[in-house]
C-alpha positions in Angstrom: 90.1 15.7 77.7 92.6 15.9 80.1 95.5 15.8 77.4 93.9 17.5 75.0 94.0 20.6 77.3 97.2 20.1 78.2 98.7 20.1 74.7 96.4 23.2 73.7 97.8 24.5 76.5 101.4 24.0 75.2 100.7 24.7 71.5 99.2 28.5 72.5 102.5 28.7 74.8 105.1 27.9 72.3 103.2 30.3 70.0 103.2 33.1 72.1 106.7 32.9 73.1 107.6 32.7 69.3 105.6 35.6 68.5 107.4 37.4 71.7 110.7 37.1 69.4 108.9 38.8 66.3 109.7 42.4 65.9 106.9 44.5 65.2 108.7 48.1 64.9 110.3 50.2 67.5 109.8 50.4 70.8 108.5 53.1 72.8 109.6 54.0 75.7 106.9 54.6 78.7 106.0 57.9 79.2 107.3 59.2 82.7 105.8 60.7 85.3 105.7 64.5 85.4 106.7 64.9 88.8 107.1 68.1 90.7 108.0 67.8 95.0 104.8 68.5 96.5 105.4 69.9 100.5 103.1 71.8 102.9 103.4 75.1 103.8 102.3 74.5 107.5 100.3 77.8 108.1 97.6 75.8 106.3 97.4 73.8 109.3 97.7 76.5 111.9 95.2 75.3 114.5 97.2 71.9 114.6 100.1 70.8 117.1 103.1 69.9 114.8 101.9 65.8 115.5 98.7 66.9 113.9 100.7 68.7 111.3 102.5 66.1 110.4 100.5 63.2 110.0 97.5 65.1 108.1 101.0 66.3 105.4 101.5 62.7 105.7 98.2 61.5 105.1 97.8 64.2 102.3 100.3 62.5 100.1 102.9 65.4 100.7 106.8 65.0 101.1 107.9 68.2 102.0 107.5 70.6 104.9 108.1 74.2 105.4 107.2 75.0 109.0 105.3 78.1 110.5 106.2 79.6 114.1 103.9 78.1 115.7 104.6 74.9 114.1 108.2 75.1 115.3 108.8 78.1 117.4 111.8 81.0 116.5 113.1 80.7 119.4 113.0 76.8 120.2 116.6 75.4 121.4 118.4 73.8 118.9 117.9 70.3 120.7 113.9 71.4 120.3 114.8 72.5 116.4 116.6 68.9 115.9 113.9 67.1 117.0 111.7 68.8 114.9 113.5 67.8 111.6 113.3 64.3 112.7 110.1 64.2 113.2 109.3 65.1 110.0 111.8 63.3 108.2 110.7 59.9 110.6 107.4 60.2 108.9 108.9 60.0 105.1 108.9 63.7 104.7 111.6 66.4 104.5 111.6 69.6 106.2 113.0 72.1 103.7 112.3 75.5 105.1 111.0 77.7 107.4 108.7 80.5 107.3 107.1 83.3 106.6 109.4 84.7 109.0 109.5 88.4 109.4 112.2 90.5 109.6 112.0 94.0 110.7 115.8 94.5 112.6 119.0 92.8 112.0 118.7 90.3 115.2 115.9 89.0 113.8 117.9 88.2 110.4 120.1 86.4 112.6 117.5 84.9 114.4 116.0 83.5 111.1 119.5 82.4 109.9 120.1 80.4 112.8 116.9 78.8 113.1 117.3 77.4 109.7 120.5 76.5 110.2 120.0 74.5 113.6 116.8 73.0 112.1 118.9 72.0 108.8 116.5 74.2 106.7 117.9 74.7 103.3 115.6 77.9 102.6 114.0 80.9 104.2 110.7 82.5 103.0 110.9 85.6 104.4 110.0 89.3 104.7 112.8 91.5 105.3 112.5 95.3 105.8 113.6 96.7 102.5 116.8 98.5 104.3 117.6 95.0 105.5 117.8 93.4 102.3 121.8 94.1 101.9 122.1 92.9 105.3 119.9 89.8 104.2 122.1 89.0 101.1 125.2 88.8 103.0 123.9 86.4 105.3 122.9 84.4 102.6 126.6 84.1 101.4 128.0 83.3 105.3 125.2 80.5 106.0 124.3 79.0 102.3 120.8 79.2 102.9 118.5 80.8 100.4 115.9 83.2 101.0 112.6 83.2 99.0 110.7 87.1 99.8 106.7 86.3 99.6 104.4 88.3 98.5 101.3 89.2 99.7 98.9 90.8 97.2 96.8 93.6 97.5 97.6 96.0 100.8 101.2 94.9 101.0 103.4 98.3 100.5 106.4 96.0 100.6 106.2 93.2 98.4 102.8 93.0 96.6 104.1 91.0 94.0 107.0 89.0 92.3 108.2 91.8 90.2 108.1 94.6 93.1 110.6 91.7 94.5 112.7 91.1 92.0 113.4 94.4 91.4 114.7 94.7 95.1 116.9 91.8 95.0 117.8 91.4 91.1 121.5 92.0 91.3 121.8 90.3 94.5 122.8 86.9 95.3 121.2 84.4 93.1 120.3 82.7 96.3 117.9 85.5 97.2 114.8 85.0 95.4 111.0 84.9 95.2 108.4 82.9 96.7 105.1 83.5 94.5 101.8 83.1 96.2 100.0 82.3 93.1 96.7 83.5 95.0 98.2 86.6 96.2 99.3 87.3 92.5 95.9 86.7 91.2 94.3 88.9 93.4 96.3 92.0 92.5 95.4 91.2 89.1 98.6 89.1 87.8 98.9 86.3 85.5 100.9 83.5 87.8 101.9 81.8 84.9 103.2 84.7 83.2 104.8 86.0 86.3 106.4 82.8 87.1 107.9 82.4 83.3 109.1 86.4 83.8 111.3 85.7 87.2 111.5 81.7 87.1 115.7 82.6 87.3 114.6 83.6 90.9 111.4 81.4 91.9 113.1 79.6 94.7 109.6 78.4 96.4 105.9 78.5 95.0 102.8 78.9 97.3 99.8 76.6 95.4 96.6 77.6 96.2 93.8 78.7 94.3 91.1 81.8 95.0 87.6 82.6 93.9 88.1 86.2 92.3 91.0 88.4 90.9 90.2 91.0 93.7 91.5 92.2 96.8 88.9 90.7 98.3 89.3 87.3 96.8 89.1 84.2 99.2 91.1 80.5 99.3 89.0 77.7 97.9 89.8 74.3 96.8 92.4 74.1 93.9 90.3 73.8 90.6 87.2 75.5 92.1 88.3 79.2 91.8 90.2 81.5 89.1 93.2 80.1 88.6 94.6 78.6 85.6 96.2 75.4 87.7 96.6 73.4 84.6 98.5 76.1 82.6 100.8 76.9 86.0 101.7 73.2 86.3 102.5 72.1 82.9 104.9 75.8 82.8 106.5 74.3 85.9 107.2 70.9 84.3 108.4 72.1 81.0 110.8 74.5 82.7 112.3 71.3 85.0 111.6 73.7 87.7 113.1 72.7 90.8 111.8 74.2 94.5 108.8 72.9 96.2 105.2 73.5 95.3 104.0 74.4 98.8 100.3 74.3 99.1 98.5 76.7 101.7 95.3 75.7 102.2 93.8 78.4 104.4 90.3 78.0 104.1 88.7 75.7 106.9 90.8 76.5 109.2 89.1 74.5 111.8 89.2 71.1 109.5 91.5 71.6 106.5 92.5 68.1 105.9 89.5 67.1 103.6 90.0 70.8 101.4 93.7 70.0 101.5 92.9 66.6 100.0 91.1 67.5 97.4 93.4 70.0 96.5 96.6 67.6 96.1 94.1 65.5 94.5 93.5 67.8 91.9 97.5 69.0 91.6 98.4 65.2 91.0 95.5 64.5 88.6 96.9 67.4 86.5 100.1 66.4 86.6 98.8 63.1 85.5 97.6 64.1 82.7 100.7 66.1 81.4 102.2 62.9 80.9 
């Protein structure tokens, strides 16, 4: 019985390795993943210590980091603005920006420049005052770091949405662009998708989130439970090869994001998943 399983054992060998040599039409190459770089934008975590901060990004799945104040303080020394970096690139990450930061006089432009530069931040999102966006642009061209204007929906007089900043900053630097909060734009009434394919020359940095009504009243929920038309947004991004970082800003739960957070990359990845 022994041998008799032995050479069965050969024969089916020798005949799958002859049929490996068979061609049976061309070859298809895997499909590959639809991959977009997936970061934090730390506010979400804003009752955390930048430890915390960093090791719930980390556990989230996330790559990138764009720190908040309090995450990484303005005026922190640049030993202090160092050290933050590395923390976040020792835990597998990258820290890519900085911000919101506002800017209401020109040392605070400076301020903002510096702090990116010390921290090696390779973008601001920022809100400068409108007769500081000149000031901004130049800036922009002395330090090589861009600057991504957020908007902020319903009630904001500067910058509601994408379009009221791209009209500001349209023949500026191409450096000088857009950050779209896509829950913002929903909630003044706005399409993200359509605003993103309208300005995507200038969309520099993308808030993800995802809100429960087109109002100004609207509140953060999990990605896929509210309005938002995620799937649409995401395979847009893709198609275009866009580039920035996909922030998310998870600020519901502000006393225990993580599991909201969670569920939210959760449901980014699975729809990027399925674009392949």
């Amino acid at each position: 019985m022994k041998k008799n399983t032995r050479r069965d054992f050969l024969k089916i060998s020798g005949m799958t390795a002859a049929a490996s040599l068979v061609s049976i039409g061309p070859s298809k190459p895997m499909a590959k993943p639809n991959t977009l770089k997936l970061g934090l934008a730390s506010y979400s975590l804003r009752k955390f210590d930048q430890a915390q901060t960093i090791a719930m990004a980390k556990r989230a799945g996330l790559k990138y980091m764009c720190f908040k104040s309090m995450h990484l303080p303005l005026d922190a020394s640049t030993s202090d603005l160092k050290a933050g970096a590395q923390h976040v690139k020792d835990a597998g990450m990258k820290l890519y920006g900085g911000g919101v930061i506002y800017m209401k006089d020109k040392s605070q432009v400076d301020q903002a420049f510096e702090y990116a530069k010390n921290a090696g931040m390779e973008l601001i999102v920022g809100v400068p005052e409108h007769g500081l966006l000149e000031y901004t642009n130049e800036k922009i061209k002395e330090y090589d770091i861009k600057v991504a204007i957020h908007n902020h929906g319903p009630g904001d007089e500067k910058y509601p949405s994408p379009e009221r900043i791209y009209e500001k900053i349209k023949d500026m630097d191409p450096r000088f662009g857009i950050c779209m909060d896509i829950g913002h734009t929903q909630r003044i009434g706005i399409d993200p998708t359509e605003s993103a394919k309208k300005y995507f020359s200038r969309l520099l940095d993308l808030h993800m989130k995802d809100v429960d009504k087109a109002r100004e009243d609207g509140k953060t929920v999990e990605i896929g439970r509210g309005i938002i038309d995620i799937p649409k947004l995401l395979k847009f991004l893709v198609d275009r090869k866009y580039d920035g970082v996909v922030s998310f800003e998870y600020e519901k739960d502000a006393d225990d994001p993580l599991p909201g957070l969670c569920e939210s990359v959760g449901y980014v990845k699975g729809c990027l998943a399925s674009i392949a």
